[in-house]
C-alpha positions in Angstrom: 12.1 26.6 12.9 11.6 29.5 15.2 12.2 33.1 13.8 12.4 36.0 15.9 10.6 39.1 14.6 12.1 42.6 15.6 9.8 44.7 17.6 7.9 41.5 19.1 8.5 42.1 22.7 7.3 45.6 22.3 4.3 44.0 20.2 3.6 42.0 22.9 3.6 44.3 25.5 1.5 46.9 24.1 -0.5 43.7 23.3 -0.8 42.6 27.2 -1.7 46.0 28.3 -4.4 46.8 26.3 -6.9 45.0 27.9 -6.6 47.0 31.0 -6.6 50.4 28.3 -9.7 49.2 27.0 -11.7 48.3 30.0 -10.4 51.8 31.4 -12.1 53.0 28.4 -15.0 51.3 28.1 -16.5 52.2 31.4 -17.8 55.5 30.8 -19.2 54.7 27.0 -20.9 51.6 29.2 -22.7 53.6 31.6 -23.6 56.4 29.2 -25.3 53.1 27.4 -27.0 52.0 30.0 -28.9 55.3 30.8 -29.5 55.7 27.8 -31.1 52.3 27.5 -32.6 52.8 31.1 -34.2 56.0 29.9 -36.0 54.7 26.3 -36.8 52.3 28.9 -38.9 55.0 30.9 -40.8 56.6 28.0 -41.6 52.9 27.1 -43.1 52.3 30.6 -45.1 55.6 30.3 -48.0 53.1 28.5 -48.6 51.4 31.8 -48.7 54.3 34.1 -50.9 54.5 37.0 -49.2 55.4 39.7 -45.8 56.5 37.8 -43.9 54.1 40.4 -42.1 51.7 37.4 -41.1 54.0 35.1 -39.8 55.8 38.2 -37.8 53.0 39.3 -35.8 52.2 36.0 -32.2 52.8 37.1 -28.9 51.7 35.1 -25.9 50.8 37.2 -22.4 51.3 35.6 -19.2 49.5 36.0 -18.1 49.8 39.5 -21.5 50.7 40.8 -23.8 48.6 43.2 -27.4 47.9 42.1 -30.1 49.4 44.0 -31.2 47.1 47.0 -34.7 46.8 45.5 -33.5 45.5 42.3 -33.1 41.6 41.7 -29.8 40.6 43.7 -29.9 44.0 44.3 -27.5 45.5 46.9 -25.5 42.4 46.5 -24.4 43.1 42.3 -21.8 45.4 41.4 -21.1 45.7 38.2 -17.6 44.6 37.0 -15.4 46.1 34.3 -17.2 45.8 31.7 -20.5 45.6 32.4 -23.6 47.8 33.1 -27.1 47.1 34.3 -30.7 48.3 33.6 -33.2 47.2 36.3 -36.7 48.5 37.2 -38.3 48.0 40.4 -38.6 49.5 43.6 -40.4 48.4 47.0 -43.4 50.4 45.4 -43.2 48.5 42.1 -42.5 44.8 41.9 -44.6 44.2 39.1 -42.1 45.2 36.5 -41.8 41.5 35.1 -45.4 41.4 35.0 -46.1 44.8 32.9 -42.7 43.6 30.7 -44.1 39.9 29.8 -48.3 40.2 30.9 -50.2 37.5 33.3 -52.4 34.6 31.7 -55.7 34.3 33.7 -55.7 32.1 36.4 -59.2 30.7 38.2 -59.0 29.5 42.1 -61.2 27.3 43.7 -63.7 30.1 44.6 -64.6 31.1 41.4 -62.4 34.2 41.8 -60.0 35.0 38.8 -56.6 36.9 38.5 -58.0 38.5 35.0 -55.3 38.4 31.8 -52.9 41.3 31.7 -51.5 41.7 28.2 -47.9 41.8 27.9 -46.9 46.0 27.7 -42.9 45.5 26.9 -40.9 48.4 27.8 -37.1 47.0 28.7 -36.2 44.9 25.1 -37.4 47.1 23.3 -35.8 49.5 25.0 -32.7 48.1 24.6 -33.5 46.8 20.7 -34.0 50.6 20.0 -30.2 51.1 21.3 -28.2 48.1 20.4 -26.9 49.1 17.4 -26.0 52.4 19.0 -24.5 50.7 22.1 -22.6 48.3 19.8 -21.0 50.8 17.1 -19.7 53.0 20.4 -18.2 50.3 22.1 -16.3 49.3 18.4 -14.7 53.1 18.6 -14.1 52.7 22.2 -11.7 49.6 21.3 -10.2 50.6 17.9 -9.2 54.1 19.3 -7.4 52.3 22.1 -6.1 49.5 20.1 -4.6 52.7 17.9 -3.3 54.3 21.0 -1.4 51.1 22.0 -0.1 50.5 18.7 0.7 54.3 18.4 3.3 54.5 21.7 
């Protein structure tokens, strides 16, 4: 047996438009996140400096925004509602990957050897050092909207 609450269309209208509020909402807190996780990432990269061209070329993209050509996919990703990026790379540094996870040592046929690099991680922990922030300000993001909708 069906029963009809009073107030359920309503419900269910501020229901179907909150998704909208909230990705409306999130953007912002989502980029802020991301430079802040792109950032730590930065100081972290410091450690491997040479030239300065890594830690230089950590960038976060926010929702809406394109990421830089030099990046992975880059010039081809925009990031969606939603979502934000951190990459690091730049035509002067591709070797992001290898500072972030280190090389094993690899011998060639000559004799020559490529020589061990040990890992130096600087984009996890980066973002391990900000998750719980991240997290907690995306939670307010959604229960202050949710309270809007239910408010109106």
């Amino acid at each position: 047996m069906a029963r009809y609450v009073q107030g359920s269309d309503a419900l269910s209208r501020k229901l179907a438009a909150l998704p909208a509020a909230v990705a409306a909402a999130l953007n912002p807190a989502l980029k802020r996140s991301a430079e802040e996780v792109a950032a730590d990432a930065r100081a972290l990269a410091e450690a491997s400096r040479r030239t300065g061209s890594l830690a230089d070329s950590i960038d976060a993209t926010g929702p809406g925004e394109t990421t830089p050509s030099y990046a992975a996919n880059g010039g081809r990703r925009t990031a969606e509602d939603g979502q934000a990026f951190v990459t690091a790379g730049s035509p002067e540094a591709r070797h992001g990957h290898l500072v972030e996870f280190g090389t094993e040592e690899r011998h060639h046929k000559d004799g020559t050897s490529t020589g061990k690099m040990p890992a130096e991680p600087f984009l996890l922990p980066a973002w391990r050092l900000n998750m719980n922030r991240v997290k907690n300000r995306l939670r307010r993001v959604i229960r202050a909207e949710a309270k809007k909708a239910a408010q109106q």
